[in-house]
C-alpha positions as CSV (number, residue, x, y, z in Angstrom):
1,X,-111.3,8.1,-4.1
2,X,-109.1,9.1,-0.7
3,X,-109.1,12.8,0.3
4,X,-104.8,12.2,-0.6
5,X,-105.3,11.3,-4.2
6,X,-107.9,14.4,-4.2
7,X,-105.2,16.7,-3.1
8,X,-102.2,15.5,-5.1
9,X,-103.7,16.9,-8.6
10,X,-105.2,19.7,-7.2
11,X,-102.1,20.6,-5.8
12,X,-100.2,20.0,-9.1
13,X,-102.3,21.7,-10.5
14,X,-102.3,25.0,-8.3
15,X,-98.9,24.7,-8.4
16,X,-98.5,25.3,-12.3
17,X,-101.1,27.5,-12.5
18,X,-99.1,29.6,-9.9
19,X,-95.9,29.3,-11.9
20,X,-97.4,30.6,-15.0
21,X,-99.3,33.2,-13.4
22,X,-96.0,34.4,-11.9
23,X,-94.1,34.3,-14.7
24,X,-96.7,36.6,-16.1
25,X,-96.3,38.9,-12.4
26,X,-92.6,38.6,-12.7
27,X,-92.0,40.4,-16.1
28,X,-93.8,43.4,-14.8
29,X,-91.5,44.2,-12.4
30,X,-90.3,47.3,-12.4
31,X,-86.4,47.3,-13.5
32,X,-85.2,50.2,-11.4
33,X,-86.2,47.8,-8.2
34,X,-82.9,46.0,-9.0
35,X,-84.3,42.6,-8.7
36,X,-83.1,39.8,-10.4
37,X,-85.9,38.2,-12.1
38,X,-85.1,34.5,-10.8
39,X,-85.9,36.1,-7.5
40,X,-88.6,37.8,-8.2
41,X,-90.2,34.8,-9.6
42,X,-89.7,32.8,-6.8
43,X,-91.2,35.3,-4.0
44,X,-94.3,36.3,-6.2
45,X,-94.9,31.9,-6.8
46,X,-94.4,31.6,-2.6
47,X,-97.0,34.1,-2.6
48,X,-99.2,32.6,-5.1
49,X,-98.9,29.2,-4.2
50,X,-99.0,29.8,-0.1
51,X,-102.0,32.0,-0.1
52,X,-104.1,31.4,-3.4
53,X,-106.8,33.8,-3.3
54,X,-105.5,37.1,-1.7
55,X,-101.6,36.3,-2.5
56,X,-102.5,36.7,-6.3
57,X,-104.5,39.5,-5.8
58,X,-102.6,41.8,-3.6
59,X,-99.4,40.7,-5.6
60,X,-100.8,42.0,-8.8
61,X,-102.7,45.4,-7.2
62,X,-98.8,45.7,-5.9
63,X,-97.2,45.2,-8.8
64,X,-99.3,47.2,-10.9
65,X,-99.3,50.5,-8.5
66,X,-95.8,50.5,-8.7
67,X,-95.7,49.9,-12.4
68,X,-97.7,52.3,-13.5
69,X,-99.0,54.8,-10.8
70,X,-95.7,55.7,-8.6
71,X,-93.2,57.8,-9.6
72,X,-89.9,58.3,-7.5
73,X,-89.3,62.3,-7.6
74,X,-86.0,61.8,-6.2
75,X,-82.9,59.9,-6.1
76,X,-82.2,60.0,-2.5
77,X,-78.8,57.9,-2.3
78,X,-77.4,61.1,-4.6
79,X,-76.0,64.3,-2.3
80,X,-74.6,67.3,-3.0
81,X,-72.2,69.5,-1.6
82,X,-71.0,73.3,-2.4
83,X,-67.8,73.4,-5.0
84,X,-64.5,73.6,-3.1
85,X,-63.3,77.3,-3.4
86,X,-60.3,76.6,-5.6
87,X,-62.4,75.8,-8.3
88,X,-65.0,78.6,-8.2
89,X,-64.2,80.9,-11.5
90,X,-65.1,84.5,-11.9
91,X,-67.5,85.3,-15.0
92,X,-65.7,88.4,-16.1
93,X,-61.9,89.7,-15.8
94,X,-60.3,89.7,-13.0
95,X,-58.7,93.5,-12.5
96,X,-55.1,92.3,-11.6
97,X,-52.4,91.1,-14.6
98,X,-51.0,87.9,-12.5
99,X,-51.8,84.3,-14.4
100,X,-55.9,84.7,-13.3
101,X,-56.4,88.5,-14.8
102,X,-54.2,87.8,-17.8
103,X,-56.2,84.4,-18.5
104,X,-59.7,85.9,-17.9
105,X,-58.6,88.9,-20.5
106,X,-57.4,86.1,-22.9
107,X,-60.7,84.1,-23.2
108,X,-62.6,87.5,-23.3
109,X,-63.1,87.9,-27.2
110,X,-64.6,91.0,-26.8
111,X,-61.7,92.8,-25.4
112,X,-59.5,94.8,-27.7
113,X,-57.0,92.8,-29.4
114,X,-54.2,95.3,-27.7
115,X,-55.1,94.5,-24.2
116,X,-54.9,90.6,-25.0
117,X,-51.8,90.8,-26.8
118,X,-50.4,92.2,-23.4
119,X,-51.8,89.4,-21.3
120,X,-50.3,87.0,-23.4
121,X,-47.0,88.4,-23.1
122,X,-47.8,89.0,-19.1
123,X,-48.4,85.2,-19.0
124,X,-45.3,84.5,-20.6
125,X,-43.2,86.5,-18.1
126,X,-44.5,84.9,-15.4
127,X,-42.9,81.2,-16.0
128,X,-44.0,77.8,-14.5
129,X,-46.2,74.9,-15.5
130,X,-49.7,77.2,-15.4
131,X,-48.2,80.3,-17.4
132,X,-47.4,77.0,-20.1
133,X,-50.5,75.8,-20.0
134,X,-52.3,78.9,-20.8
135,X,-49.5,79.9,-23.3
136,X,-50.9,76.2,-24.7
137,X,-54.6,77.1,-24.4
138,X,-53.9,80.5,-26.5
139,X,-52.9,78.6,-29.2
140,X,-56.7,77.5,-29.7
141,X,-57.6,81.2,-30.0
142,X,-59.6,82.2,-32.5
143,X,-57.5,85.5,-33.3
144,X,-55.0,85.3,-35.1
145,X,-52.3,87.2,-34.0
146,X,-52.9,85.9,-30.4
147,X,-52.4,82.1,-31.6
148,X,-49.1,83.2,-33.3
149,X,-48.1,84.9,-30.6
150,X,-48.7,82.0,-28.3
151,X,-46.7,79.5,-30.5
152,X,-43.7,81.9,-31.0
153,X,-43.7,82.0,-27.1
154,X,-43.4,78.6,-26.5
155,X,-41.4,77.9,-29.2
156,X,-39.0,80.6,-27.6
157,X,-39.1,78.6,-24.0
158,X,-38.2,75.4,-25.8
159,X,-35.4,76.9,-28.1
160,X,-33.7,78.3,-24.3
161,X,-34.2,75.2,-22.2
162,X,-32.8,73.1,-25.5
163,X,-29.9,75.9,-25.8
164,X,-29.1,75.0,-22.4
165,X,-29.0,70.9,-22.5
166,X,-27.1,71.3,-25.8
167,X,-24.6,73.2,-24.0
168,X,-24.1,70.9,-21.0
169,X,-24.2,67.9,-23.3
170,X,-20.9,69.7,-25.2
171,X,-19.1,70.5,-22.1
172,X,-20.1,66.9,-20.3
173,X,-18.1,65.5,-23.0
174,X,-15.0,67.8,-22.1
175,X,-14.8,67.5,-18.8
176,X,-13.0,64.9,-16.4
177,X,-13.5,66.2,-13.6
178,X,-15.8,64.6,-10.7
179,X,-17.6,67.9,-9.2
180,X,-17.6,69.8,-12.2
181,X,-19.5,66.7,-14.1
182,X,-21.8,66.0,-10.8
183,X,-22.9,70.2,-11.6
184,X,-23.6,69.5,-15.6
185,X,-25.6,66.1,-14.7
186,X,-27.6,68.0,-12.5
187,X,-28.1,71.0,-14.9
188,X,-29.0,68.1,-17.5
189,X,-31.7,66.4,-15.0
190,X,-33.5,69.7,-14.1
191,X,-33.4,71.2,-17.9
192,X,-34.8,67.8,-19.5
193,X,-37.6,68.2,-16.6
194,X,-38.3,71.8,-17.2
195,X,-39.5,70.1,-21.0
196,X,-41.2,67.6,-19.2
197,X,-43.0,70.5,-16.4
198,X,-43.4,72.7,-19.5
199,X,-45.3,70.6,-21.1
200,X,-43.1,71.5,-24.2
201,X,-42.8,69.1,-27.2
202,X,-45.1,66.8,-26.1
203,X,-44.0,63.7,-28.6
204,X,-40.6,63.9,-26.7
205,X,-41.9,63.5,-23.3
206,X,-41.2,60.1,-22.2
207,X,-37.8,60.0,-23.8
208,X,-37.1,63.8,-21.2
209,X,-38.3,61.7,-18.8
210,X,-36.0,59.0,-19.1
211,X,-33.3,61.5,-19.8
212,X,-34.0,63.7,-16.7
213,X,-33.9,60.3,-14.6
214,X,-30.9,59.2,-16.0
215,X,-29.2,62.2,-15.1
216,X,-30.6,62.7,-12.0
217,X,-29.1,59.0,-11.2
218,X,-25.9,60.3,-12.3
219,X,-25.9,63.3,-9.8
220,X,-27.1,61.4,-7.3
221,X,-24.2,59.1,-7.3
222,X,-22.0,61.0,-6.5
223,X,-23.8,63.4,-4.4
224,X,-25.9,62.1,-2.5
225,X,-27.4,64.5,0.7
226,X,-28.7,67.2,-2.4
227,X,-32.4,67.3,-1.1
228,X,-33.2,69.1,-4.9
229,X,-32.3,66.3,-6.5
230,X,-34.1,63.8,-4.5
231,X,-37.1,65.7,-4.9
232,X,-37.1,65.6,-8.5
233,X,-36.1,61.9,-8.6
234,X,-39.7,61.6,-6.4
235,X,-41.4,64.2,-9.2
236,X,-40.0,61.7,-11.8
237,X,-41.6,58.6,-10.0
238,X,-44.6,60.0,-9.4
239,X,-44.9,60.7,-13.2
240,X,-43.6,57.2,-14.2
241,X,-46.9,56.2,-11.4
242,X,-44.5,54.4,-9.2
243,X,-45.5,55.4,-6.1
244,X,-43.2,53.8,-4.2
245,X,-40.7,54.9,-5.5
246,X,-41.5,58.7,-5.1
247,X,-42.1,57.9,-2.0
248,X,-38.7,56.6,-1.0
249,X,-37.0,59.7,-2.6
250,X,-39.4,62.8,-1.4
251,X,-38.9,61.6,2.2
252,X,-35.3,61.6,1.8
253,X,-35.2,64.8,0.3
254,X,-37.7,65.8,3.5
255,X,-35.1,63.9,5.9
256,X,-32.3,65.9,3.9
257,X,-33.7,69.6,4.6
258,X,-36.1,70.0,2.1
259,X,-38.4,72.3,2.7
260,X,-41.8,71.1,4.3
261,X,-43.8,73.4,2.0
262,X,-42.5,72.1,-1.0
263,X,-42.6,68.4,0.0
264,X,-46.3,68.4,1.4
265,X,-48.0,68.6,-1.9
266,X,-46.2,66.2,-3.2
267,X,-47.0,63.6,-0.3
268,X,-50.4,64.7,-0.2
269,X,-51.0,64.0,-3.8
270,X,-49.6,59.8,-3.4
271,X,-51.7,59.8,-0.3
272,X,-55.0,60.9,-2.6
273,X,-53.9,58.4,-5.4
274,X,-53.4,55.8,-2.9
275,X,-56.9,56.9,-1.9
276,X,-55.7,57.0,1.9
277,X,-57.7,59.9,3.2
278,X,-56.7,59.6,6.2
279,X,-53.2,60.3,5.5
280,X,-53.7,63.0,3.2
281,X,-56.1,65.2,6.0
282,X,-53.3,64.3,8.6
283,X,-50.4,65.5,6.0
284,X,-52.4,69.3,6.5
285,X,-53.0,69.3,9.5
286,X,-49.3,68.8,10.7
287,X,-48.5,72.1,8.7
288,X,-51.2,74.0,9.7
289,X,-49.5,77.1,7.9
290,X,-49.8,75.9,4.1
291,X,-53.5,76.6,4.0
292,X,-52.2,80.6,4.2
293,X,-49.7,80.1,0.7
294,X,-51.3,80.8,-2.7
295,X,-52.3,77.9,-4.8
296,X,-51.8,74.7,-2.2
297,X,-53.9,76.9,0.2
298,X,-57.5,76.1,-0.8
299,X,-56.7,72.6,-1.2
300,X,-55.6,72.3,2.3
301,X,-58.5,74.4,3.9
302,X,-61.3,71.8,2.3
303,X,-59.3,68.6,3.2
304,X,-59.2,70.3,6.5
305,X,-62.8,70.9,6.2
């Protein structure tokens, strides 16, 4: 018998021993090595099959180090990094009465109830979208009084704001007159987005949306350099998520005479949902003076760095 039809079967031979001694290697790998096991299959049979006696042995020793005897302490593609200063939080109350000492009284249950009551009624006075949301979050108290308190409150803010469009509504259908229905649509726009800002009857909110654009459409037509209204056509975009949009309209209202610190956010906050970066640092940068105001200012200083 030639020394070719020798090596044929051993070599056939070899070569399914190999395979199933790799399939057996193959299920062992570890799965945090995020290998496929196709893959794996096929590199531990090259080394099998290519060096017989060593390949098989090193390959298993390998395998079964890693298997069983190494442990990987840490994950080293994680980092950290310190927590941006806006959203640090003090542990106990804060000894002013503006919306962050009235909040941190609020959530203390062990204050007296006295002390509370007046933070609650010291967040109420204070107006805007934050002294809403904690008039909201005080509804979830566990004392009573204080969650009656807190609805009665914002039931009182929507019962003034609805007061207000009921009373444009009546008079819009009075009037004739150009400039004097250009004012109520514009009253009508900013009072259905003071629900909307509020966060006040919630089930309503797209259809005060709606409204509020509607309105502001109105106003717009027939006034159209008011840099007010243009923002808040850009505010009501950029809650509908049409960026473009609120684009378009904040940079008029900026190319009108808006103001650049009231504008800035705004652009700054498409730029981040747009994920340009980029953009969003160089937005800061060019109004250097914004990381000095209260609330926008820590948010500049860390995109800033």
């Amino acid at each position: 018998m030639s020394g070719t039809s020798q090596l044929i079967p051993l070599l056939a031979g070899h070569a399914v021993v190999s395979a199933l001694f790799s399939i057996i290697l193959a299920v062992m790998v570890p799965g945090r090595f995020g290998i496929r096991r196709r893959y794996a299959l096929i590199m531990i049979f090259s080394f099998i099959f290519f060096v017989p006696v060593f390949g098989t042995l090193g390959m298993f020793v390998i395998l079964i180090y890693f298997r069983y005897f190494q442990r990987f302490k840490e994950r080293t593609e994680f980092n950290t990094v310190s927590m941006p200063p806006f959203m640090a939080e003090s542990g106990g109350p804060a000894p002013g009465m503006g919306e962050g000492g009235a909040w941190s009284r609020l959530r203390t249950p062990a204050l007296p109830r006295s002390m509370r009551l007046k933070a609650l009624l010291a967040v109420n006075a204070g107006g805007g979208f934050n002294s809403s949301r904690l008039l909201q979050m005080a509804t979830c108290d566990s004392d009573d009084e204080i969650r009656l308190l807190a609805f009665k409150l914002n039931d009182q803010r929507e019962k003034v704001i609805g007061a207000a469009i009921s009373k444009a509504l009546h008079s819009l259908r009075e009037l004739d007159e150009k400039n004097e229905r250009r004012h109520l649509f514009r009253t009508l726009a900013f009072s259905y987005w003071e629900m909307v800002f509020n966060e006040l009857n919630n089930d309503l909110s797209q259809f005060f949306i709606e409204q509020s654009l509607h309105y502001a459409i109105q106003a717009c037509n027939t006034e159209v350099d008011d840099p007010s209204l243009l923002i808040l056509m850009g505010k009501i975009y950029l809650r509908k998520g049409d960026l473009l949009q609120a684009q378009k309209f904040i940079k008029q209202g900026l190319e009108r005479g808006a103001h650049r610190d009231r504008v800035i956010p705004y652009l700054a906050e498409m730029a981040y949902l747009q994920r340009d970066f980029k953009a969003l640092k160089q937005f800061f940068v060019d109004d250097p003076l914004l990381r000095y105001k209260p609330g926008i200012g820590p948010v500049a200083k860390f995109w800033m760095g």
